[in-house]
Backbone as numpy.savetxt, mean C-alpha at the origin, in Angstrom:
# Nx Ny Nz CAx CAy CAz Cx Cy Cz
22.86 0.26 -12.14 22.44 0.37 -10.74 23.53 1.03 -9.89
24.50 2.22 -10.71 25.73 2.42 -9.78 25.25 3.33 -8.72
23.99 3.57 -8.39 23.29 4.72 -8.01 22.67 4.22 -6.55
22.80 2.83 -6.45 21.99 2.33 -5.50 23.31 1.18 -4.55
22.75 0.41 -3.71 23.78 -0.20 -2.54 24.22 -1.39 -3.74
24.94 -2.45 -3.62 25.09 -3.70 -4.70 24.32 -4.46 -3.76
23.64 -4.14 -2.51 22.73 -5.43 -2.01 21.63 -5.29 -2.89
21.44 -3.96 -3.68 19.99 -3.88 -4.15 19.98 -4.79 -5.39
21.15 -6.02 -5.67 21.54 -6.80 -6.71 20.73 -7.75 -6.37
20.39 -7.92 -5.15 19.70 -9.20 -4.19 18.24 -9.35 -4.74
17.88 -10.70 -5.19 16.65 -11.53 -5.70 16.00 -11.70 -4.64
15.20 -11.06 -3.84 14.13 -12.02 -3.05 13.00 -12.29 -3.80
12.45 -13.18 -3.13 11.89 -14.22 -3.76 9.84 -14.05 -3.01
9.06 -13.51 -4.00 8.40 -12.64 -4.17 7.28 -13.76 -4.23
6.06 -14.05 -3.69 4.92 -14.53 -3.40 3.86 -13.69 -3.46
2.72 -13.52 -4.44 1.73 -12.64 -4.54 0.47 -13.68 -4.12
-0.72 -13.26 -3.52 -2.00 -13.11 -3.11 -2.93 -12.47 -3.86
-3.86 -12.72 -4.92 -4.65 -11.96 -5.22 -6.21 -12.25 -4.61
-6.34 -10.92 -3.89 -7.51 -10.66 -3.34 -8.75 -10.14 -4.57
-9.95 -11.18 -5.06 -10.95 -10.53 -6.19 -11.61 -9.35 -5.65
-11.91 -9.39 -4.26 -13.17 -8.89 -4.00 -12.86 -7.37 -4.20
-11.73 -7.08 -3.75 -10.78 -5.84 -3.61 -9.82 -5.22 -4.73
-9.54 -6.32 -5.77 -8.28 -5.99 -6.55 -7.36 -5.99 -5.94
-6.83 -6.46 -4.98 -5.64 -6.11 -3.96 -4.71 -7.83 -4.42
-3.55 -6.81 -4.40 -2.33 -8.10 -4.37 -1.58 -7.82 -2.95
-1.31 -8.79 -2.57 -0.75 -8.90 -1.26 0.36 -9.84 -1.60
1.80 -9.92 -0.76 3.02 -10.05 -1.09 3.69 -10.72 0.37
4.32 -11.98 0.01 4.94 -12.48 1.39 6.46 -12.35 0.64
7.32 -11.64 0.89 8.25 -11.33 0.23 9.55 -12.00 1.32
10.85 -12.96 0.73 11.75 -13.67 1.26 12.93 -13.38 1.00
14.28 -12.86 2.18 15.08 -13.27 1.96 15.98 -14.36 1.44
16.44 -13.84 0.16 16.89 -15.64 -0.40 18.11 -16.31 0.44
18.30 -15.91 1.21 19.51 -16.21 2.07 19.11 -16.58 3.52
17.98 -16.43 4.09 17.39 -16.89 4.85 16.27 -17.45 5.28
15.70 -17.89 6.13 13.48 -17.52 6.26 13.13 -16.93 6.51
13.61 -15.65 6.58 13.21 -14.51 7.33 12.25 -13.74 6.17
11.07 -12.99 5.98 10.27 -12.95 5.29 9.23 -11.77 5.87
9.10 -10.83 4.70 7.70 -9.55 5.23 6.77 -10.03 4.68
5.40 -9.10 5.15 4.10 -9.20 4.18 3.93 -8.02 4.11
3.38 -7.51 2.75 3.15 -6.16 2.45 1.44 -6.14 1.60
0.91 -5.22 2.37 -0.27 -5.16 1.94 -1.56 -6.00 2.00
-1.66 -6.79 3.07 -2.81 -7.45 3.93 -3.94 -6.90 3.85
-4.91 -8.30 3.50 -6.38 -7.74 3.53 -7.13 -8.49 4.57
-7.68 -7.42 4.90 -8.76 -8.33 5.59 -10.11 -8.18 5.13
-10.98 -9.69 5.30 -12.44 -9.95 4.51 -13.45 -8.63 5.07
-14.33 -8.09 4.60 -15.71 -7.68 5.24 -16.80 -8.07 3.63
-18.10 -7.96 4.54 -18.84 -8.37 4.05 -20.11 -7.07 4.31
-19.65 -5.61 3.56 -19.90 -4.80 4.31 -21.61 -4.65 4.28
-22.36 -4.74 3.66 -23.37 -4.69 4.09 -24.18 -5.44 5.06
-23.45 -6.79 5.48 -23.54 -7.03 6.59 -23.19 -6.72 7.71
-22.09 -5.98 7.77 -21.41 -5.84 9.03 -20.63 -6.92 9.56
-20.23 -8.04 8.67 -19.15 -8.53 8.94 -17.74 -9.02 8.52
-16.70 -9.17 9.51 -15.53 -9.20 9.21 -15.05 -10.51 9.26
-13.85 -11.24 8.38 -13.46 -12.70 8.34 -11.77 -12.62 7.97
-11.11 -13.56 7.71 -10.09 -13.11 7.57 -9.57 -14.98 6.60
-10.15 -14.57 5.57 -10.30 -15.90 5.23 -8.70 -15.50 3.63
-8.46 -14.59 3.40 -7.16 -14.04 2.60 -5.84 -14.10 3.35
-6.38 -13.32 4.50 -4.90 -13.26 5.68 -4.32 -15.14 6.00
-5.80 -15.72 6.17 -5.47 -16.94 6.69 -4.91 -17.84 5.52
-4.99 -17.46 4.17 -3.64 -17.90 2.77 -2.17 -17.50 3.11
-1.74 -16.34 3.49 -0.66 -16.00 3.87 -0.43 -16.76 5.20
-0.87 -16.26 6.25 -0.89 -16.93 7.69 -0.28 -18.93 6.60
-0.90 -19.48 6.35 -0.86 -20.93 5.80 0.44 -21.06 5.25
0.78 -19.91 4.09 1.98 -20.20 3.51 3.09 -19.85 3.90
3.01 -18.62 5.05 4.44 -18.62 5.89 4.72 -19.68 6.77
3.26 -20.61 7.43 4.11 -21.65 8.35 4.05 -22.87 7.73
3.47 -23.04 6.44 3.49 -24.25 5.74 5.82 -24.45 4.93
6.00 -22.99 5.47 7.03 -22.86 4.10 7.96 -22.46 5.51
7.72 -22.62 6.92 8.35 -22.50 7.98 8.98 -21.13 8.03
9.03 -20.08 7.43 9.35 -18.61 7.44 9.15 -18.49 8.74
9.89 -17.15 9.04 9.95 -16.12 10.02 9.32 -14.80 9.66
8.36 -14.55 10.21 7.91 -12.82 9.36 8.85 -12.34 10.57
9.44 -11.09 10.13 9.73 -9.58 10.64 8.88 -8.74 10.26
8.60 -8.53 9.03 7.82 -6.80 8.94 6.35 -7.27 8.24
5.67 -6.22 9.02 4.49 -6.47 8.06 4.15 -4.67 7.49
4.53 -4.71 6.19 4.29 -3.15 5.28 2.65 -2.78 5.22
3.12 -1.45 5.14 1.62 -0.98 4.51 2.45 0.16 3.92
1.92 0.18 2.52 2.76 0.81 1.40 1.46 2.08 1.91
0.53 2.34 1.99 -0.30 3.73 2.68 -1.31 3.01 3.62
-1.74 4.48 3.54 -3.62 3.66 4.44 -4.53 3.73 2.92
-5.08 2.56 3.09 -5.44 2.27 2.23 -7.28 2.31 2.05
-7.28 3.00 1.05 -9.46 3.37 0.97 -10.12 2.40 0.04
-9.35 1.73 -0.29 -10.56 0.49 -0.58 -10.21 -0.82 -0.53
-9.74 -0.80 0.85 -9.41 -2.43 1.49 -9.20 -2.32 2.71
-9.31 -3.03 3.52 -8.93 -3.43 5.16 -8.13 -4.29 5.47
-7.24 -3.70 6.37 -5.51 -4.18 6.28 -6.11 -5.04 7.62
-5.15 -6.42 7.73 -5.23 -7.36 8.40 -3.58 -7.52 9.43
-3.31 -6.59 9.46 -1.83 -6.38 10.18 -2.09 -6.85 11.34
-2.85 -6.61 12.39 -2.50 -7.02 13.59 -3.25 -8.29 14.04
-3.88 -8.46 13.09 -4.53 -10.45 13.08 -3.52 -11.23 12.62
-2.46 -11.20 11.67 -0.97 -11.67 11.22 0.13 -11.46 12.26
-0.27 -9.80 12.83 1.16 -10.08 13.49 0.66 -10.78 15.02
-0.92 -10.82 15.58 -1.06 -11.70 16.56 -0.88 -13.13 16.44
-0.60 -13.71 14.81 -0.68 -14.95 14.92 0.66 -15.38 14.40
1.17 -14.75 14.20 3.13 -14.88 13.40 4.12 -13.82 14.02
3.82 -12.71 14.73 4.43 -11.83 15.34 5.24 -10.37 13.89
6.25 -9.80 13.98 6.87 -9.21 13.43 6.32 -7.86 13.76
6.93 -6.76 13.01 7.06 -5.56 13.51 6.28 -4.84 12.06
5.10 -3.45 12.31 4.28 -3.51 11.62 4.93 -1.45 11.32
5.06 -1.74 10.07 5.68 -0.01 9.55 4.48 0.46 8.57
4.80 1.87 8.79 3.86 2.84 7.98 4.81 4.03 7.23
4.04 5.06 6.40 5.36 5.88 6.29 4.72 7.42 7.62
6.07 7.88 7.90 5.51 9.02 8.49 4.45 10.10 8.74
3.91 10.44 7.42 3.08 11.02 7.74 1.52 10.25 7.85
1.22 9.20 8.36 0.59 8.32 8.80 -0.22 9.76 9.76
0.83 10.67 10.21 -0.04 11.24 11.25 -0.71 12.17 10.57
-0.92 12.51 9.37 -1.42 13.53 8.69 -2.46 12.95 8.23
-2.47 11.67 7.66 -3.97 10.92 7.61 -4.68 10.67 8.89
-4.23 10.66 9.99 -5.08 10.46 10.83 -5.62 11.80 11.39
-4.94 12.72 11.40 -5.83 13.98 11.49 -6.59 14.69 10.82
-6.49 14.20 9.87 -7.42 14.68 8.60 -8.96 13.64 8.73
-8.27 12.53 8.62 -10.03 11.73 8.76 -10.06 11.56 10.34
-9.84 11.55 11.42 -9.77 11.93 12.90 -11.04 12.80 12.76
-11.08 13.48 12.10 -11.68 14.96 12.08 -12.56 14.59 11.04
-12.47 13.86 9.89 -13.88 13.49 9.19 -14.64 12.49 10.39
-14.23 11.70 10.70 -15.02 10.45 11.44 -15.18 11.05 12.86
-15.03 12.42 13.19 -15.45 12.73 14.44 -14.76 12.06 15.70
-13.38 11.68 15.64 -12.96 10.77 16.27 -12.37 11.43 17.61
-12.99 10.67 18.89 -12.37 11.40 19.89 -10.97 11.66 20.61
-10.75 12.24 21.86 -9.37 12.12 22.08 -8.84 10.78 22.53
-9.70 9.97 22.80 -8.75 8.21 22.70 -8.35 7.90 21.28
-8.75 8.26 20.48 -8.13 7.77 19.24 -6.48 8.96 18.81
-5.65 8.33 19.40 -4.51 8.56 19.08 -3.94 8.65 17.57
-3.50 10.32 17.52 -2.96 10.80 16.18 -1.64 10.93 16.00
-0.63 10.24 16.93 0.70 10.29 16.85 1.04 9.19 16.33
0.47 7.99 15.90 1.48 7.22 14.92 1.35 6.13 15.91
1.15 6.09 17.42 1.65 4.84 17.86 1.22 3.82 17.85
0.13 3.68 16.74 -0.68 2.00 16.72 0.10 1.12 15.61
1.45 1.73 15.81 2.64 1.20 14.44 3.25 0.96 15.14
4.67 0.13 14.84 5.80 -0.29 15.28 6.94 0.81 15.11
6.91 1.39 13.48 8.03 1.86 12.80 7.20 2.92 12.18
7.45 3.72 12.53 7.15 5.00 10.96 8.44 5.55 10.04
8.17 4.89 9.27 9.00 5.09 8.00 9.42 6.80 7.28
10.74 6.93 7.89 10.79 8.50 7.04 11.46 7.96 5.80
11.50 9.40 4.52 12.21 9.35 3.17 13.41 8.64 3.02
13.73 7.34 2.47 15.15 7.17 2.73 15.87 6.37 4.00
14.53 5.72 4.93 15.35 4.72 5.95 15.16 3.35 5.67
16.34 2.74 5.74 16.94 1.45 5.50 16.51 0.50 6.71
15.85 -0.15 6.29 15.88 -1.68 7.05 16.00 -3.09 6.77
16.15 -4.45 7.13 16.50 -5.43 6.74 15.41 -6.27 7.48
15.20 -7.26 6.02 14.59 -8.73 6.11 15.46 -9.82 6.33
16.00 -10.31 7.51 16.69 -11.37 7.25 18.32 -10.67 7.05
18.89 -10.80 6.09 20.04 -10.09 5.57 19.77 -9.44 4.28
18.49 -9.48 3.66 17.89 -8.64 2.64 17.86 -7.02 3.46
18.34 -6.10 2.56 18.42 -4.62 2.53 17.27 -4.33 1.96
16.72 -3.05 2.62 15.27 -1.99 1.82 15.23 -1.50 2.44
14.81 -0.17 1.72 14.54 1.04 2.11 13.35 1.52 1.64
12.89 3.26 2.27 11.65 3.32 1.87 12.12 4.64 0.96
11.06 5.21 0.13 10.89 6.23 -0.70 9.54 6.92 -0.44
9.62 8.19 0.16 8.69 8.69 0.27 7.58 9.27 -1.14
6.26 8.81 -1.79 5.69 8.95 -2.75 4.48 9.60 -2.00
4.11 10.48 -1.91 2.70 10.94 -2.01 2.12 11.75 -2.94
1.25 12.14 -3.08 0.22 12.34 -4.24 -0.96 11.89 -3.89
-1.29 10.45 -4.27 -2.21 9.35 -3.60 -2.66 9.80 -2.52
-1.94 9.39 -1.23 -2.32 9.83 -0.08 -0.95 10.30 0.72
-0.59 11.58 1.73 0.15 11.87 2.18 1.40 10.96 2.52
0.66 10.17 2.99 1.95 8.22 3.57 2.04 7.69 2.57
2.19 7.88 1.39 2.84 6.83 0.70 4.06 6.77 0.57
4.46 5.22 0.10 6.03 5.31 0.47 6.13 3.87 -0.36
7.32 3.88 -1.12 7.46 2.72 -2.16 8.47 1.53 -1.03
8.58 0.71 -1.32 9.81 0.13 -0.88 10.78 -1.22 -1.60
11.52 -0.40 -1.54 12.70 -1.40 -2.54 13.04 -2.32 -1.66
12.94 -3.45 -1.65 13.46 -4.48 -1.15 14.40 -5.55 -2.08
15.65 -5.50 -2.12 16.84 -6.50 -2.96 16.12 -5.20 -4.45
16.03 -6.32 -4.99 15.89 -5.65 -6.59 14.11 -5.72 -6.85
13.75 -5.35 -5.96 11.63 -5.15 -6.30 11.53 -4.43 -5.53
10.72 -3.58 -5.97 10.26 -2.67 -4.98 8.48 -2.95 -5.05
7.79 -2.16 -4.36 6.46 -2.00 -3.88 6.01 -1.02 -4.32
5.21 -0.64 -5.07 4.58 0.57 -5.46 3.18 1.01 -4.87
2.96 0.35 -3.77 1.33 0.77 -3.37 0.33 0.77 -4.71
0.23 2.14 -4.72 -0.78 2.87 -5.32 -0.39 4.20 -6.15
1.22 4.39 -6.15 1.76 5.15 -6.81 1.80 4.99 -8.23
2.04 3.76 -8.67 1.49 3.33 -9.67 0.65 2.44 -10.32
0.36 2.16 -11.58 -0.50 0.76 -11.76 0.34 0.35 -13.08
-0.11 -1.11 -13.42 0.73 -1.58 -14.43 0.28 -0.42 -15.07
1.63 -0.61 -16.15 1.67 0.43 -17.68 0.35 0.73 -18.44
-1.10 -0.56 -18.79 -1.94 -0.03 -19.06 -3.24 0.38 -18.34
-2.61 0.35 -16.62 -3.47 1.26 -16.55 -3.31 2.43 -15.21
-1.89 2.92 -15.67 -1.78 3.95 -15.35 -1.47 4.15 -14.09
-2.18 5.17 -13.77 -2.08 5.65 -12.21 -3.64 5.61 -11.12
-3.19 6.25 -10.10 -4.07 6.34 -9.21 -4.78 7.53 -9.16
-5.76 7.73 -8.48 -6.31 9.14 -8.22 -5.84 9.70 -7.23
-5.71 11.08 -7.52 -5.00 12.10 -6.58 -6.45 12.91 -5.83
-7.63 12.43 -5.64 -8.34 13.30 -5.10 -8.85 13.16 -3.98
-8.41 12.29 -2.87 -8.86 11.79 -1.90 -7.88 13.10 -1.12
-8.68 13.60 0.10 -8.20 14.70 1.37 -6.42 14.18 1.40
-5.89 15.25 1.14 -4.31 15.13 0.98 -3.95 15.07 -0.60
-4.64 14.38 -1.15 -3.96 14.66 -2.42 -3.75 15.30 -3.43
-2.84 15.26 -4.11 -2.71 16.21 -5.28 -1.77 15.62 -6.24
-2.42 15.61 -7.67 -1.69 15.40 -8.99 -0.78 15.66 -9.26
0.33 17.10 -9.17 1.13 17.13 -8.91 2.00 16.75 -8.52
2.10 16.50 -6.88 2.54 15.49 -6.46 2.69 14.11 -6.86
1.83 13.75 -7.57 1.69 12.35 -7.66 2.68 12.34 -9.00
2.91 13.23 -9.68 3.48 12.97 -10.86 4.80 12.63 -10.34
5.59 13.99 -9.40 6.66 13.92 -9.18 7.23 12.67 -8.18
6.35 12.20 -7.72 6.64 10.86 -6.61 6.89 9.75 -7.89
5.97 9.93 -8.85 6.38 8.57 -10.16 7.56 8.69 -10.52
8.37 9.69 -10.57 9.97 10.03 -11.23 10.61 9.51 -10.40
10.18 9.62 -9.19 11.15 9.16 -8.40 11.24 7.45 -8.30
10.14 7.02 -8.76 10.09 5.58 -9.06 10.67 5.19 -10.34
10.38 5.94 -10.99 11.35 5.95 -12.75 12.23 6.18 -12.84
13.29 6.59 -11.65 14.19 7.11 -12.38 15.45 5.44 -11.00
14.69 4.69 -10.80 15.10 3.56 -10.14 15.89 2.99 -11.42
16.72 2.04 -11.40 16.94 1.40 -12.46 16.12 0.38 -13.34
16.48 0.48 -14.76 15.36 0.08 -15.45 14.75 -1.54 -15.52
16.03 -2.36 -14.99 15.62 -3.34 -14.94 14.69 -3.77 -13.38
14.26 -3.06 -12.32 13.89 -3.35 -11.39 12.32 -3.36 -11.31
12.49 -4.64 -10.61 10.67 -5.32 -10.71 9.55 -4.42 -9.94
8.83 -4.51 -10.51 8.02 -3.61 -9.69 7.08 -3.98 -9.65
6.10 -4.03 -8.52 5.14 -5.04 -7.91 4.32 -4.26 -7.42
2.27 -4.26 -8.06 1.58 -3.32 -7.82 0.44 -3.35 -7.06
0.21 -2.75 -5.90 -1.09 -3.29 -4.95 -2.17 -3.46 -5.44
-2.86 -2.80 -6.49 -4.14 -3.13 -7.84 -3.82 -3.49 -9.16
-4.70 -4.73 -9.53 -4.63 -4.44 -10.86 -6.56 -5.10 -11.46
-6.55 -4.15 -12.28 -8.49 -4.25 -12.33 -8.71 -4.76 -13.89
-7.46 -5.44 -14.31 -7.55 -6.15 -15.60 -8.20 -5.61 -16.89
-7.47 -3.85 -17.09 -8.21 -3.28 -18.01 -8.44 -3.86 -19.54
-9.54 -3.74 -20.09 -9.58 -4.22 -21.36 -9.86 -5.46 -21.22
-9.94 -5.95 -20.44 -10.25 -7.62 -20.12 -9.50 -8.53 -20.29
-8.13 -8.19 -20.17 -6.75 -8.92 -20.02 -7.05 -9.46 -18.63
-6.29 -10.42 -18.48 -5.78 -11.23 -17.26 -5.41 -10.39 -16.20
-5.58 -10.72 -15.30 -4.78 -9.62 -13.71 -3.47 -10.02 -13.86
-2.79 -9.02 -13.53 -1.39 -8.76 -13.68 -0.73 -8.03 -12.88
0.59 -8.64 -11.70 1.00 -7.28 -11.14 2.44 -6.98 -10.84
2.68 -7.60 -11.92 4.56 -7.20 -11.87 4.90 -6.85 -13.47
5.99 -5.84 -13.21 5.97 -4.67 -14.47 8.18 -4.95 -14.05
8.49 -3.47 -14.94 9.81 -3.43 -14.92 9.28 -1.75 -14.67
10.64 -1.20 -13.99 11.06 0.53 -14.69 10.56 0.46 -15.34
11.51 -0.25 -16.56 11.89 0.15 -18.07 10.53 -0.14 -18.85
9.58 -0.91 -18.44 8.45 -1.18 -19.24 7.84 -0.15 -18.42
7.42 0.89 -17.36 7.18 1.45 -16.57 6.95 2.83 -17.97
8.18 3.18 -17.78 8.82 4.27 -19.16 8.53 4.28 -19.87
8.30 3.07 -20.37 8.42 3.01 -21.98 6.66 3.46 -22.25
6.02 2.23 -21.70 4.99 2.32 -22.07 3.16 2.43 -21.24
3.62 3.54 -19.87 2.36 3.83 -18.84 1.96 4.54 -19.57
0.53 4.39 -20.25 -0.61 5.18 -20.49 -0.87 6.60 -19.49
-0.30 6.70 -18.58 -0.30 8.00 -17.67 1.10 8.95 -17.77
2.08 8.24 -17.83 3.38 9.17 -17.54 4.46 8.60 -18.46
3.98 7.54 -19.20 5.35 7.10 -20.36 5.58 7.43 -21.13
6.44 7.38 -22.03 6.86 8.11 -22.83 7.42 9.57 -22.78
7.64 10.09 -21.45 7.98 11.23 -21.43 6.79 12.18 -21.23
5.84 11.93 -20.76 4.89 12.65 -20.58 5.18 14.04 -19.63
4.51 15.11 -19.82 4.78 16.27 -19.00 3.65 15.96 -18.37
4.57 16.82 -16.45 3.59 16.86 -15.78 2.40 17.90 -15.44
2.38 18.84 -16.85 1.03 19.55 -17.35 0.28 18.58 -17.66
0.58 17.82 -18.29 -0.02 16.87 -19.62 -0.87 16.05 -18.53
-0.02 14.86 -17.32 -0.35 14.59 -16.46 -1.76 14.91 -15.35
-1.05 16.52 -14.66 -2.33 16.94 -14.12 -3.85 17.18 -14.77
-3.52 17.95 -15.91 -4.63 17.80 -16.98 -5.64 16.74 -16.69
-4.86 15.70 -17.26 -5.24 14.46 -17.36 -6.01 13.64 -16.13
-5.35 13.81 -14.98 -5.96 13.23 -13.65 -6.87 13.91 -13.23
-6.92 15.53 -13.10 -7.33 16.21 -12.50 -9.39 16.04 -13.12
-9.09 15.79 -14.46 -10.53 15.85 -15.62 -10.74 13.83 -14.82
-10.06 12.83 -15.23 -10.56 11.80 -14.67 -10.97 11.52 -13.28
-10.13 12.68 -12.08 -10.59 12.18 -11.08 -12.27 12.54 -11.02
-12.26 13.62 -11.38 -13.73 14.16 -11.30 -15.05 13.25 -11.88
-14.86 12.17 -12.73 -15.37 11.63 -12.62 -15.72 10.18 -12.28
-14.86 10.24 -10.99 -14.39 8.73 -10.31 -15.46 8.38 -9.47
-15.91 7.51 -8.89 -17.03 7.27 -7.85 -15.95 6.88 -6.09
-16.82 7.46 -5.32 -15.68 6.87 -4.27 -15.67 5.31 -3.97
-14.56 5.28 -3.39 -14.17 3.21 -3.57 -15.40 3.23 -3.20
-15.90 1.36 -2.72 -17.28 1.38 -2.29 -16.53 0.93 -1.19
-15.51 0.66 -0.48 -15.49 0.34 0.96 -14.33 1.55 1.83
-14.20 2.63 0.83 -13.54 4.07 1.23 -13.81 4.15 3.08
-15.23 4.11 3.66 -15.75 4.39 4.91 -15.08 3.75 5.78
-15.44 1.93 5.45 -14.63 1.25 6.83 -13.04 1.32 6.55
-12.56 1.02 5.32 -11.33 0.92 5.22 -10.17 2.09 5.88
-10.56 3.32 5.72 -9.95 4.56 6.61 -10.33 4.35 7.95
-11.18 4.27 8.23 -11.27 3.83 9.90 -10.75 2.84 10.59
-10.34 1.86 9.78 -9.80 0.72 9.99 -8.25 0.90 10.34
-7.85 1.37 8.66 -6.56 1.62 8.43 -5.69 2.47 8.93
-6.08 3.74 9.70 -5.17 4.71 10.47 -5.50 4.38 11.47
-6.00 2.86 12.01 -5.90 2.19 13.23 -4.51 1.25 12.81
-4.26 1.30 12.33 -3.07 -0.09 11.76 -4.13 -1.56 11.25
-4.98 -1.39 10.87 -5.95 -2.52 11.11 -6.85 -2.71 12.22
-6.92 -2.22 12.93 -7.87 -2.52 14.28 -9.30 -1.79 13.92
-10.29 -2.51 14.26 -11.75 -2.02 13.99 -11.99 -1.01 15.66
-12.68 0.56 14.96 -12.82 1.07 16.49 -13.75 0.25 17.07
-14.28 1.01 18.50 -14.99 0.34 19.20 -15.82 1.86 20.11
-17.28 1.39 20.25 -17.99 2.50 20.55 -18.03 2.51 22.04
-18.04 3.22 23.07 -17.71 3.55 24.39 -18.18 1.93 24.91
-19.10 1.10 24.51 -19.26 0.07 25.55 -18.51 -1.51 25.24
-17.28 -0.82 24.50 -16.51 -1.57 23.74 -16.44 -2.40 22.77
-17.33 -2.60 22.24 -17.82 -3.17 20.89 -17.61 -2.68 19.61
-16.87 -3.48 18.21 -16.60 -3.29 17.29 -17.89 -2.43 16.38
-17.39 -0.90 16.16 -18.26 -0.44 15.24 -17.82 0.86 14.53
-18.80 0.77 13.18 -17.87 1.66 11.95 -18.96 2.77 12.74
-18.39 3.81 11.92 -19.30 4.83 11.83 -19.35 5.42 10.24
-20.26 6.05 9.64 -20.76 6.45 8.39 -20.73 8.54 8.45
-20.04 9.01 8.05 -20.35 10.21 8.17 -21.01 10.43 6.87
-21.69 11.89 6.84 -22.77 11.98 5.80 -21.93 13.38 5.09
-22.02 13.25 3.95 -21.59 14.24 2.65 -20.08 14.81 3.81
-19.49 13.90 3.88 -17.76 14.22 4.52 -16.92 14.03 3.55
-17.37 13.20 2.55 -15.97 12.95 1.59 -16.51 13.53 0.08
């Protein structure tokens, strides 16, 4: 690890959430030296063919930060995320802390801004965040050190974050058997996505790595903490030394035959709100559906 700070030696102490409905793991992550404590990757319930929203996941976290007397500071969003609805500002109205994205947050919002027809009240500069995260800025939990790593591929904002000795992988990666993400959603590209994984591989090998999906391929158990070094050794997408010909190949033929998430619609509308559901001129919570946009 001579490559990194010696705080990145630091154990915090790592709490996962698994959301079924979504595949989503969600993370109340602790300074071991204090109560000071983030959440990364919040869901919030819908029930979309109804049209309604609950927050019955958030309210597990919400339970175990004040059952366990924590302090949140940050609440992460490793991207905007297309097949889940982030619960950030129902957490940070009920626990407070400061809510980060990575920078180009503003590049997803002008891109679907412009799919969802969104008018000029819907603000494309970033400010429904606290923090926008550039390549490489350092912040602290408590007296826990992390920083972010800019990864896109996935989606323009992605961004890993090392916190002590774990980092966050969004959607940059998935456990070893099963790979990676799709690069075909507006902004992405395979390419990219390969070279954002090196930059996660080439972290040290013993460092934990903690993954926002896992869809229990083969009918193994859900699972969402990996190493580097098991990262390397053995991802069905990029281990072993895989080239990133071999790679694009490879994604470019699977994305094509991917179906879009099934909650892709509200979750982007949601999510380059920071979590907030829009609202139609007479102020009332409502999605909108665009037709053959994605």
């Amino acid at each position: 690890m001579s490559n990194y700070p010696v705080e990145m030696l630091k154990k915090p102490e790592v709490t996962a959430f698994f959301d079924e409905a979504t595949n989503t793991i969600s993370y109340v992550v602790k300074d071991p030296d204090s109560q000071s404590c983030a959440v990364v990757d919040s869901v919030m319930d819908i029930d979309y063919a109804a049209g309604r929203i609950s927050y019955e996941h958030a309210d597990q976290i919400i339970d175990y930060i004040r059952k366990n007397d924590l302090k949140l500071e940050w609440i992460i969003e490793t991207h905007v995320h297309a097949d889940h609805l982030s619960a950030a500002p129902y957490i940070q109205e009920k626990l407070g802390g400061k809510l980060g994205i990575g920078e180009n947050i503003l590049i997803v919002q002008d891109t679907f801004g412009k799919i969802f027809n969104e008018g000029t009240e819907f603000q494309r500069d970033g400010s429904q965040f606290d923090r926008l995260f550039k390549d490489g800025d350092n912040y602290q939990i408590g007296n826990l050190p992390a920083f972010a790593i800019h990864t896109p591929g996935h989606t323009p904002a992605c961004m890993v974050h090392v916190i002590g000795d774990a980092a966050f992988v969004g959607d940059t990666l998935f456990m070893p058997d099963g790979g990676s993400a799709r690069a075909d959603f507006p902004g992405g590209d395979a390419a990219t996505l390969y070279d954002s994984i090196q930059k996660v591989l080439a972290l040290p090998d013993d460092m934990r790595l903690f993954m926002c999906h896992d869809y229990g391929p083969n009918g193994r158990e859900i699972r969402w903490e990996t190493t580097v070094g098991e990262e390397k050794a053995h991802n069905i997408h990029v281990g072993e030394g895989k080239t990133k010909e071999e790679f694009v190949k490879f994604r470019t033929e699977r994305d094509a035959q991917l179906d879009m998430p099934k909650l892709i619609i509200p979750s982007l509308q949601v999510n380059m709100r920071a979590g907030e559901v829009p609202k139609d001129k007479d102020g009332r919570p409502m999605l909108k559906v665009p037709v053959n946009a994605l």
